[in-house]
Residue frames relative to the residue before (quaternion, step in Angstrom):
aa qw qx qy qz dx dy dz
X 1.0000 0.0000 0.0000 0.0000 0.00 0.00 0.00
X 0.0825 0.9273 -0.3627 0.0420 3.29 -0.59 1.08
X 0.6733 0.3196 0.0350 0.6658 2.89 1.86 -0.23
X 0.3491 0.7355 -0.5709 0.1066 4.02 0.09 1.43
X 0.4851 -0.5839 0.6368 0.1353 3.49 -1.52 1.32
X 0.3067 -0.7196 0.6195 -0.0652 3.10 -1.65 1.65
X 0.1992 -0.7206 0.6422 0.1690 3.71 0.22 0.66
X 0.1617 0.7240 -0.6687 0.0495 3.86 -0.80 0.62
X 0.2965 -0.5847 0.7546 0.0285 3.33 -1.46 1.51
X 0.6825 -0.4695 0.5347 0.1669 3.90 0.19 -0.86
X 0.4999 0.6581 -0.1943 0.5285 2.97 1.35 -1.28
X 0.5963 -0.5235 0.4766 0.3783 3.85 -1.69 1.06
X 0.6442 0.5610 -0.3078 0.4190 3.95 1.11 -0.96
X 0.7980 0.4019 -0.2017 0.4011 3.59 0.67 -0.72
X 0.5465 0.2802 -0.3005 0.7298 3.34 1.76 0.14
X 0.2984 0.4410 -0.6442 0.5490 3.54 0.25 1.60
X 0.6904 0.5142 -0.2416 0.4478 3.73 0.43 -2.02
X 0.5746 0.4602 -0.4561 0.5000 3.92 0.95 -1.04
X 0.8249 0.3814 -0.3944 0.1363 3.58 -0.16 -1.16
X 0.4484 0.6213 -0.3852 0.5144 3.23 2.03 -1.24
X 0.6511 0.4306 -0.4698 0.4123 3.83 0.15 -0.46
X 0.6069 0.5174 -0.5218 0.3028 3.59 0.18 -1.13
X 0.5942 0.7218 -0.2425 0.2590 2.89 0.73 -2.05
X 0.8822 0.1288 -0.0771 0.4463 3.31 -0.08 -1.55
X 0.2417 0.7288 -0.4367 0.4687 3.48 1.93 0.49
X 0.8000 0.4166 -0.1310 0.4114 3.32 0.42 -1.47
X 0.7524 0.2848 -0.4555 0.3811 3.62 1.01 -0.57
X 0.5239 0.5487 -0.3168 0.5693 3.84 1.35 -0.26
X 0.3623 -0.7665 0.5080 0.1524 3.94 0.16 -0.19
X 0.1797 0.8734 -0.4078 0.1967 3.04 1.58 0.58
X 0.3091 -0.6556 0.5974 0.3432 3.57 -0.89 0.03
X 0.0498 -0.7891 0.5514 0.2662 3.67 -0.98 0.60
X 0.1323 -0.7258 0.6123 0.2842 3.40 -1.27 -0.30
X 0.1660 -0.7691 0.6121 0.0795 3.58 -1.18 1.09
X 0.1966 -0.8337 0.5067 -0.0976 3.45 -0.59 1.74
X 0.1606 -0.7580 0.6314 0.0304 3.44 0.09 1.35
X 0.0760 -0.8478 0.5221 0.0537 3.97 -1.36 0.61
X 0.4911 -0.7539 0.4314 0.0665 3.29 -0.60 1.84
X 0.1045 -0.7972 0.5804 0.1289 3.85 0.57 0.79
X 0.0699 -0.6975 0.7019 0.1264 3.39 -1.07 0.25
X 0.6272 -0.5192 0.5147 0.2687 3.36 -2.03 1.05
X 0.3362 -0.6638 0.5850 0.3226 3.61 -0.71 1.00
X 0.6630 0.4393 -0.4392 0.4178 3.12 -1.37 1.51
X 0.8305 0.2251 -0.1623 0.4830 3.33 1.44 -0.24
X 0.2908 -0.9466 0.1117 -0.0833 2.64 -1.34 2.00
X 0.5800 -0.3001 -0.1613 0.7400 1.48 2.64 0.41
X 0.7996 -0.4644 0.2452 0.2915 3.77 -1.45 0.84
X 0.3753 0.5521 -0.6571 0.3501 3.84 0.88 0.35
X 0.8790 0.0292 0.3446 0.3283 2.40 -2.44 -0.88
X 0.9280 0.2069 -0.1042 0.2916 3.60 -0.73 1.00
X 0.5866 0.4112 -0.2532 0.6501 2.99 2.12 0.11
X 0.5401 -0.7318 0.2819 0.3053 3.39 -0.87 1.23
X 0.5496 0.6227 -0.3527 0.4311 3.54 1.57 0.36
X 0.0012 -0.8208 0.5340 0.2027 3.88 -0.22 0.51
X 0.7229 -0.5002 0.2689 0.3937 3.37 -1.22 0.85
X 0.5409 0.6201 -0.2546 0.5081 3.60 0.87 -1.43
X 0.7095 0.4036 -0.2536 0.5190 4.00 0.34 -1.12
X 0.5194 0.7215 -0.1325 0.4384 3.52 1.14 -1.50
X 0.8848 0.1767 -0.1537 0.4028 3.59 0.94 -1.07
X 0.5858 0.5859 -0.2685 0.4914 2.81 1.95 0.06
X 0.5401 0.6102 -0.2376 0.5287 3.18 1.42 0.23
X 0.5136 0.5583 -0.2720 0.5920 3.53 1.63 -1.07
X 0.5680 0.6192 -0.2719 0.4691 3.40 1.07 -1.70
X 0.6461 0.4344 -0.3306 0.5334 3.82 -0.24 -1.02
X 0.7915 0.4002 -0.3307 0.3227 3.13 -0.49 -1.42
X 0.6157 0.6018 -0.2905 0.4177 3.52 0.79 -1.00
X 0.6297 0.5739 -0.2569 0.4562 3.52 1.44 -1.50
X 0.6183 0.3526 -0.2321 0.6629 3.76 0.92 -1.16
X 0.7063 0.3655 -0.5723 0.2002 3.56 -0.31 0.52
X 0.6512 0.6380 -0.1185 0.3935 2.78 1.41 -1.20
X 0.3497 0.6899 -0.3197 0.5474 3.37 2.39 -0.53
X 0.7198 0.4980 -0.2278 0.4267 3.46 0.23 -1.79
X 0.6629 0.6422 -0.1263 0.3635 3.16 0.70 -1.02
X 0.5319 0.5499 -0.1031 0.6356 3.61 1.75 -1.43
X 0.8371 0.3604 -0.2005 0.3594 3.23 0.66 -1.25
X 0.7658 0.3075 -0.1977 0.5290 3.73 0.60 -0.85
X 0.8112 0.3091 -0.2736 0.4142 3.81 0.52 -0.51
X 0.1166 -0.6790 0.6952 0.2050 3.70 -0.92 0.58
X 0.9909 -0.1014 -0.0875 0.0103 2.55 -2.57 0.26
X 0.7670 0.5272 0.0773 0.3574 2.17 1.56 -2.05
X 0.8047 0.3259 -0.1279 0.4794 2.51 1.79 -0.72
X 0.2273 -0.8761 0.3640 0.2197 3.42 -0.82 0.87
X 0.2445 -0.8078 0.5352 -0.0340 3.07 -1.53 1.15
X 0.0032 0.7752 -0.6316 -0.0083 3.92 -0.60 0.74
X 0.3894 -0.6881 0.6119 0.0238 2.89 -1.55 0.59
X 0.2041 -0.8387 0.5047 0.0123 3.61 -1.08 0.63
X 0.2579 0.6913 -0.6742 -0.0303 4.06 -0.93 0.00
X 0.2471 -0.6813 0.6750 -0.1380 2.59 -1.57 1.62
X 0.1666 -0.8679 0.4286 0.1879 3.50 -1.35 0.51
X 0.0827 0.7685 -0.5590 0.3002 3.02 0.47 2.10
X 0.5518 -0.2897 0.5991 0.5026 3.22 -1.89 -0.35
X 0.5106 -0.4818 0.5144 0.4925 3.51 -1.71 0.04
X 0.6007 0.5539 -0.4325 0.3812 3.50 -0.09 -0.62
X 0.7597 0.5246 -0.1191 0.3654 3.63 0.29 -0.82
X 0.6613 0.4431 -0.0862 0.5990 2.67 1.30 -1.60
X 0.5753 0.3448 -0.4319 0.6031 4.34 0.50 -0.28
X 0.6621 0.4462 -0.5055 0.3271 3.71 -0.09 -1.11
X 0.5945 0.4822 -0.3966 0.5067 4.02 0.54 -1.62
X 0.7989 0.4455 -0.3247 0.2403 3.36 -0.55 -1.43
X 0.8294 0.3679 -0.2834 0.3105 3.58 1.25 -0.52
X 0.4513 0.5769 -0.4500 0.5109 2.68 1.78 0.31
X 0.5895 0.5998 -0.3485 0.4139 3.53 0.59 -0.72
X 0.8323 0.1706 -0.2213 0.4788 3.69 0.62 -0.65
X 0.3968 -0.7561 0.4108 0.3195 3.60 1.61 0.56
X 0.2261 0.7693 -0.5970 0.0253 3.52 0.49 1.40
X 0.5821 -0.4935 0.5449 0.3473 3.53 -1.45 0.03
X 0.7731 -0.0681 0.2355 0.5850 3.91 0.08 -0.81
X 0.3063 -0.5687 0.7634 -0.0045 3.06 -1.64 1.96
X 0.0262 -0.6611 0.7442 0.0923 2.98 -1.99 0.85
X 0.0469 -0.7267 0.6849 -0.0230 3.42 -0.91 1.28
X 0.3310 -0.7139 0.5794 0.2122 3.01 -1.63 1.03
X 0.3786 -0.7597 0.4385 0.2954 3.74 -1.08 1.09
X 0.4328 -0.6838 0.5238 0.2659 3.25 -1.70 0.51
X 0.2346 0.8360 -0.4664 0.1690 3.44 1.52 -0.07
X 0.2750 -0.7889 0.3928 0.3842 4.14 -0.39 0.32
X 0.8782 -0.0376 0.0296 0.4759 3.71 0.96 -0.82
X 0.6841 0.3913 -0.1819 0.5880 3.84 1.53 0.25
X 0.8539 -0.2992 0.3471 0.2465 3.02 -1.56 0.61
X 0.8119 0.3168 -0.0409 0.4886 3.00 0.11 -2.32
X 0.8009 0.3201 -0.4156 0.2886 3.34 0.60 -0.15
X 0.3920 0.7139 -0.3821 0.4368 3.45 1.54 0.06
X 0.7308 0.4877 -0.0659 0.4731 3.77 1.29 -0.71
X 0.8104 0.2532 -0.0992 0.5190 3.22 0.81 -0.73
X 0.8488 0.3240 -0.0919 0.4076 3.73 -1.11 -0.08
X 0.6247 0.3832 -0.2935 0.6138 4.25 1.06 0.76
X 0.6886 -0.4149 0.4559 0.3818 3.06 -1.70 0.21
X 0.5858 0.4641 -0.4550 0.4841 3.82 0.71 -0.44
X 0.6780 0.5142 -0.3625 0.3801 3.85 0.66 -0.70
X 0.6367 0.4543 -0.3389 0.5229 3.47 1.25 -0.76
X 0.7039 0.3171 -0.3911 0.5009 4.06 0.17 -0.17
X 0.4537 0.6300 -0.4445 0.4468 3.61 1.03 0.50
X 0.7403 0.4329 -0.0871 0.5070 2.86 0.79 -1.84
X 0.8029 0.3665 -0.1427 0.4480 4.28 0.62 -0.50
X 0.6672 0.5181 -0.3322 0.4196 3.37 1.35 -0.90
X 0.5244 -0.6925 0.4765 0.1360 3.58 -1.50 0.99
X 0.7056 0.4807 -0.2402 0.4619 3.34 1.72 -0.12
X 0.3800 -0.6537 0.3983 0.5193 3.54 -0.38 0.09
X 0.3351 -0.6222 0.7046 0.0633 3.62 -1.44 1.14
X 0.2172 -0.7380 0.6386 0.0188 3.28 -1.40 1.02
X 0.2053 -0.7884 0.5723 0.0931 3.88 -0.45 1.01
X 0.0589 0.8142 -0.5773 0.0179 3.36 -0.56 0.83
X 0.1073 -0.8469 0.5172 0.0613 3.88 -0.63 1.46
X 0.7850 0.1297 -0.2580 0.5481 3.68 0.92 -0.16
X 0.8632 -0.3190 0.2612 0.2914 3.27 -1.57 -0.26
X 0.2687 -0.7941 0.5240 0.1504 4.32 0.21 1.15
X 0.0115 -0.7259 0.6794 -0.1064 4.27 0.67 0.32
X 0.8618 0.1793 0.0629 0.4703 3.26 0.11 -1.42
X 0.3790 0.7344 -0.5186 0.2191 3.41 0.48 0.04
X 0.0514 -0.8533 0.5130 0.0782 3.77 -0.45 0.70
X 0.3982 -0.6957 0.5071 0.3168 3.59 0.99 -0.68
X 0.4191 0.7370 -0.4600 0.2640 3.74 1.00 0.54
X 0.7319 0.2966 -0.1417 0.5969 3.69 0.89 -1.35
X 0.0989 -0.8094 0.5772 -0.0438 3.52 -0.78 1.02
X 0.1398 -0.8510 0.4962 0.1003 3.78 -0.22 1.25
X 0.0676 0.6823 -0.7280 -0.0020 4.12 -0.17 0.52
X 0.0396 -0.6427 0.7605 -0.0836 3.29 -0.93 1.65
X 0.1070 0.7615 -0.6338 0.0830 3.61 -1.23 1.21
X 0.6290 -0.5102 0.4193 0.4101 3.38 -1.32 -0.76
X 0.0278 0.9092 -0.2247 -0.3494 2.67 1.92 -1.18
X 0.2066 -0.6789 0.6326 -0.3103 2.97 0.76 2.25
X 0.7147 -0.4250 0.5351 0.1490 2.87 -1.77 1.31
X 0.6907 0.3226 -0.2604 0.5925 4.12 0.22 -1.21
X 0.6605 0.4589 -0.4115 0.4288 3.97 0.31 0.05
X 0.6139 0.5375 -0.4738 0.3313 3.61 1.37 0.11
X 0.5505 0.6002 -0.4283 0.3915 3.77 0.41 -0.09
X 0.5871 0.4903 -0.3879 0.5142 3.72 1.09 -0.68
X 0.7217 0.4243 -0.3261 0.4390 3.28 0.52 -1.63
X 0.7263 0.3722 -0.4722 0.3332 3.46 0.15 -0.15
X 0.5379 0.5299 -0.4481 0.4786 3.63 1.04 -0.01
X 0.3192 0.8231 -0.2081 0.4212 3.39 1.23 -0.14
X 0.8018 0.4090 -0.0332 0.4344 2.57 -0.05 -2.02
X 0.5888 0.6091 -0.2399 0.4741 3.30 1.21 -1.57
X 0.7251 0.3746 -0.2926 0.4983 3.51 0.42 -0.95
X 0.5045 0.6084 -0.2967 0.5360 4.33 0.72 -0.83
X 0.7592 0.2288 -0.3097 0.5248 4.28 0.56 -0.73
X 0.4655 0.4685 -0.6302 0.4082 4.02 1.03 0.04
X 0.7607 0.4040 -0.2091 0.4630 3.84 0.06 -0.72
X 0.0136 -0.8182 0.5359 0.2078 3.81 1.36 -0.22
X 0.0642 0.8111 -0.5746 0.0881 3.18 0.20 1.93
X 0.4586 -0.4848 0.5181 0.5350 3.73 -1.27 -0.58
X 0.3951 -0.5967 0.6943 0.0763 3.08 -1.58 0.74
X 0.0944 -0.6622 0.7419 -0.0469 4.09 -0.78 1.43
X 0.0214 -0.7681 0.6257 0.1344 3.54 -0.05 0.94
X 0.0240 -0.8765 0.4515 0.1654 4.41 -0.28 0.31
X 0.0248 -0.7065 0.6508 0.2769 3.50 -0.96 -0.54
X 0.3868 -0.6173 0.6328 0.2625 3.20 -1.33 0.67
X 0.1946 -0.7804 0.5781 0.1374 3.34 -1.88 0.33
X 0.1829 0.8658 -0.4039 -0.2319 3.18 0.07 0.30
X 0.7311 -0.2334 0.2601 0.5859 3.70 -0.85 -0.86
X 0.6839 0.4027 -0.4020 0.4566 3.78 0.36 -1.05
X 0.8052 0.2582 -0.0719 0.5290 3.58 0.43 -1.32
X 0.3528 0.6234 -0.6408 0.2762 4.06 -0.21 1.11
X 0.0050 0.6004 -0.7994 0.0215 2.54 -1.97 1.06
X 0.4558 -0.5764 0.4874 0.4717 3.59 -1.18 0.53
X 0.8583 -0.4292 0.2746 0.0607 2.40 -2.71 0.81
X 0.7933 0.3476 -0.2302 0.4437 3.22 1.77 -0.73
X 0.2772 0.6851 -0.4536 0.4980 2.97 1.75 0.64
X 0.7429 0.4019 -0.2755 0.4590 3.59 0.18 -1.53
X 0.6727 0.5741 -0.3648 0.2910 3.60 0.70 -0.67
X 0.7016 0.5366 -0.1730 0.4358 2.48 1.05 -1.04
X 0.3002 0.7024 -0.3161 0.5626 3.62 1.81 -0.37
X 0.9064 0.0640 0.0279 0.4166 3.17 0.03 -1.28
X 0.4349 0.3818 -0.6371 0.5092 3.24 0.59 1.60
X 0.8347 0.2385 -0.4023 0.2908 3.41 0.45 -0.21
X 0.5068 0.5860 -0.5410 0.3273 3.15 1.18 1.21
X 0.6829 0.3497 -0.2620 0.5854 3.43 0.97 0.04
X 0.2911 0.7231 -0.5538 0.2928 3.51 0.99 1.06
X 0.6637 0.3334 -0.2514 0.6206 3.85 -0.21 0.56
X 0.7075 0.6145 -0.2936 0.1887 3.75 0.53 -0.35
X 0.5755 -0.6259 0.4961 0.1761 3.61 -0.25 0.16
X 0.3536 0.7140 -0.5260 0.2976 3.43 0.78 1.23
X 0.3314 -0.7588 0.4816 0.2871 3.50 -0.61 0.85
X 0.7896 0.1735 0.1639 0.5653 3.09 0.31 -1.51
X 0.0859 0.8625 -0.4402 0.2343 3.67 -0.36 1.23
X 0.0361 -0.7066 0.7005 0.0933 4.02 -1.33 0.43
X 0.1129 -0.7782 0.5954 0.1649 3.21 -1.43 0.22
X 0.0170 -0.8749 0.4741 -0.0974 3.62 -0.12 1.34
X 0.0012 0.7090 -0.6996 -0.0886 3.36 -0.99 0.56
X 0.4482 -0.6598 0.6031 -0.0011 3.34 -1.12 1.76
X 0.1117 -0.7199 0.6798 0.0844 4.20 -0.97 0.12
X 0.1771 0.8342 -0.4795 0.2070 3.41 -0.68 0.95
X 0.4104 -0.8482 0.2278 0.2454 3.00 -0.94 0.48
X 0.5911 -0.0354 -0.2538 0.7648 3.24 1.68 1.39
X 0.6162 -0.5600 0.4651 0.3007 3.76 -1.48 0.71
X 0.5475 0.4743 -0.4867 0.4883 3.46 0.50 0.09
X 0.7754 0.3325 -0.2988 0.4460 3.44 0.41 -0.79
X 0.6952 0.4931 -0.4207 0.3107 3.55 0.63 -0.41
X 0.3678 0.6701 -0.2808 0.5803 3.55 1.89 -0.57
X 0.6878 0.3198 -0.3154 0.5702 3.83 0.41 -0.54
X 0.8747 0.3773 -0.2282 0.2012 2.95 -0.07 -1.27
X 0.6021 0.5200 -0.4358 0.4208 3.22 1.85 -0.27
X 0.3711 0.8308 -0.2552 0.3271 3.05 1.63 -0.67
X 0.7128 0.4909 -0.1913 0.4629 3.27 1.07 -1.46
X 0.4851 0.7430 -0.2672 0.3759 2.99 1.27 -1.92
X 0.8682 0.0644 -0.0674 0.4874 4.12 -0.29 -1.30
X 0.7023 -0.5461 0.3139 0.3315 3.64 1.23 0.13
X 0.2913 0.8791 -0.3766 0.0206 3.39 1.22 -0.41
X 0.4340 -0.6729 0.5262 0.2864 3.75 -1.14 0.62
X 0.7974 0.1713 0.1145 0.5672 3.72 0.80 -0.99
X 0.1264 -0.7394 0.6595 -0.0498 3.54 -1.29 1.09
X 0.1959 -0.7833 0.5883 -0.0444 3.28 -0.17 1.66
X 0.1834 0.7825 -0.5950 0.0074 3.13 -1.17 1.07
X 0.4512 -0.7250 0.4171 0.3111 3.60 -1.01 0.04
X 0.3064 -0.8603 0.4072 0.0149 3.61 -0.70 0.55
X 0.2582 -0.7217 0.5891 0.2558 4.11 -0.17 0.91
X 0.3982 -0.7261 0.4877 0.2764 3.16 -0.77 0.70
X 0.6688 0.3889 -0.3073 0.5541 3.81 1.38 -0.30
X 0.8513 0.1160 -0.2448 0.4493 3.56 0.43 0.73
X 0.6254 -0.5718 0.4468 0.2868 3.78 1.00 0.98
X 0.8374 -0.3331 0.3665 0.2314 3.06 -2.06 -0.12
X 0.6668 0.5393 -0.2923 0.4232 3.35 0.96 -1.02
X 0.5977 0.5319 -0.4872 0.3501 3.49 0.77 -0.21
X 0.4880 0.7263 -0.3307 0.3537 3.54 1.14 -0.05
X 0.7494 0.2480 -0.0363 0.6129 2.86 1.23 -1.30
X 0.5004 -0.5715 0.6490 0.0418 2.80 -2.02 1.35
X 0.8117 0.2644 0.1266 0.5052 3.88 -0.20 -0.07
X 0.2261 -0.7570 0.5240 0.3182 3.92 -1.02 -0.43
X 0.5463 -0.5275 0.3699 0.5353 3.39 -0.64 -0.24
X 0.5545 -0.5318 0.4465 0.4586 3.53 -1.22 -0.32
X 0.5926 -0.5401 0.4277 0.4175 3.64 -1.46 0.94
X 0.5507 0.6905 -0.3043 0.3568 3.39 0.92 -0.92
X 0.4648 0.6537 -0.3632 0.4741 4.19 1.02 -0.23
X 0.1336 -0.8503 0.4263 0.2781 3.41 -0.62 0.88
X 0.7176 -0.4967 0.2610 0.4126 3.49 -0.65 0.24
X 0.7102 0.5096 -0.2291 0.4283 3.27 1.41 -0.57
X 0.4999 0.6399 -0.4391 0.3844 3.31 1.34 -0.29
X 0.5307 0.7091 -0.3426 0.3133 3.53 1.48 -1.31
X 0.2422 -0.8073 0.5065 0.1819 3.67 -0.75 0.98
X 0.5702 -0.4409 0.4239 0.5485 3.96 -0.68 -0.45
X 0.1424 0.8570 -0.4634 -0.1746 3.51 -0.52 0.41
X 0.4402 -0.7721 0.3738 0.2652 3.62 -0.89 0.93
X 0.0285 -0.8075 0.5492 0.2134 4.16 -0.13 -0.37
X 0.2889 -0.7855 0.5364 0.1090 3.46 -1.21 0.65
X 0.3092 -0.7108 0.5029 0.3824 3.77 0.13 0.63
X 0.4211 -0.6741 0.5458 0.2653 3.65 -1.44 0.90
């Protein structure tokens, strides 16, 4: 990994995504790029004479933005490490997809605008749509990483055969940080099967694999969103790895939502891996 792209609105969320970058910038030497995006009203083609934008206003605005990146920048990344910064005039959507292909990053980190749950932190925004399409693994990040270390790693799956290419991209990412790996399934009432069934599931998906350091857990709940949190909560975890159809997002995972009643802080960073 050598190269990861910061999507930055400004926003208290998206200067979460800056620090989780420094952070794991600094133990991987990655290069980051933060990429702020200049939406334009549809209809305008540009800032002469007759658009409601004058050039003079136009550069002082470019100006700012440039000031608050370069802030962010001052503030989370030292010497050693190098950071750049972009502004582009795209939608956001558009504008993260081009830009990361363009600088061939490994892993986007986007802070969510979700307000207080899981399900909404995942589903239904521009952060859900580069979930749902991007080829790299994307990292969602909803509260504040202070402490964030990358040690306990959750990969909650079915562990379906078509879920083994992600997990092994996974995996790859889990030995930069030589973290532990909590591999889980969830059980609930609609979908249960006993425990030594599922185990047994999931040794012989990761038969042949390369796992250093590892648990196998099967969690009971009363829908997979919640058991994903809650086991989550349970051993502390830094990161919640999941996998992702590219034609139908996150939500196909889930069965239900979580309750409103979840505090925001339990919520962990969570990474997704396109299937």
């Amino acid at each position: 990994m050598s190269k990861i792209l910061v999507p930055v609105d400004f926003s208290q969320k998206s200067e979460y995504a800056v620090k989780l970058a420094a952070k794991i910038g600094k133990k991987t030497s990655c290069e980051i790029y933060l990429l702020h995006m200049v939406e334009l009203p549809s209809g305008i083609v540009d800032m002469g004479a007759g658009s409601n934008f004058s050039i003079p206003e136009s550069m002082m605005y470019l100006r700012k933005v440039k000031e608050k990146l370069l802030d962010l920048k001052s503030r989370y990344f030292n010497e050693d490490q190098v950071a750049r910064h972009a502004i582009r005039f795209q939608t956001p959507y558009d504008g993260i997809r081009d830009y990361s292909k363009k600088i061939d990053a490994d892993l986007i980190i986007m802070g969510s605008q979700g307000i207080s749950d899981f399900e909404e932190m995942i589903i239904g925004s521009n952060t859900e749509k580069i979930v749902r399409t991007s080829e790299i693994p994307v990292i969602v990040v909803k509260t504040d990483t202070n402490k964030f270390k990358l040690k306990d790693l959750v990969y909650a799956s079915n562990f379906k055969d078509d879920n083994k290419e992600s997990f092994k991209k996974f995996l790859g990412f889990a030995k930069l940080f030589k973290s532990k790996i909590h591999l889980l399934k969830i059980n609930t009432i609609g979908k249960f099967e006993s425990s030594s069934v599922t185990k047994q599931k999931i040794k012989d998906f990761i038969n042949g694999l390369d796992i250093p350091k590892s648990t196998i857990n099967v969690y009971n709940d009363t829908s997979v969103v919640k058991g994903i949190t809650n086991f989550s909560r349970d051993i502390n975890a830094d990161l919640i790895a999941l996998s992702t159809h590219g034609r139908s997002g996150l939500s196909s995972l889930f069965n239900g939502s979580i309750t409103k009643s979840v505090s925001k802080n339990v919520l962990r960073p969570v990474i997704t891996f396109k299937l």
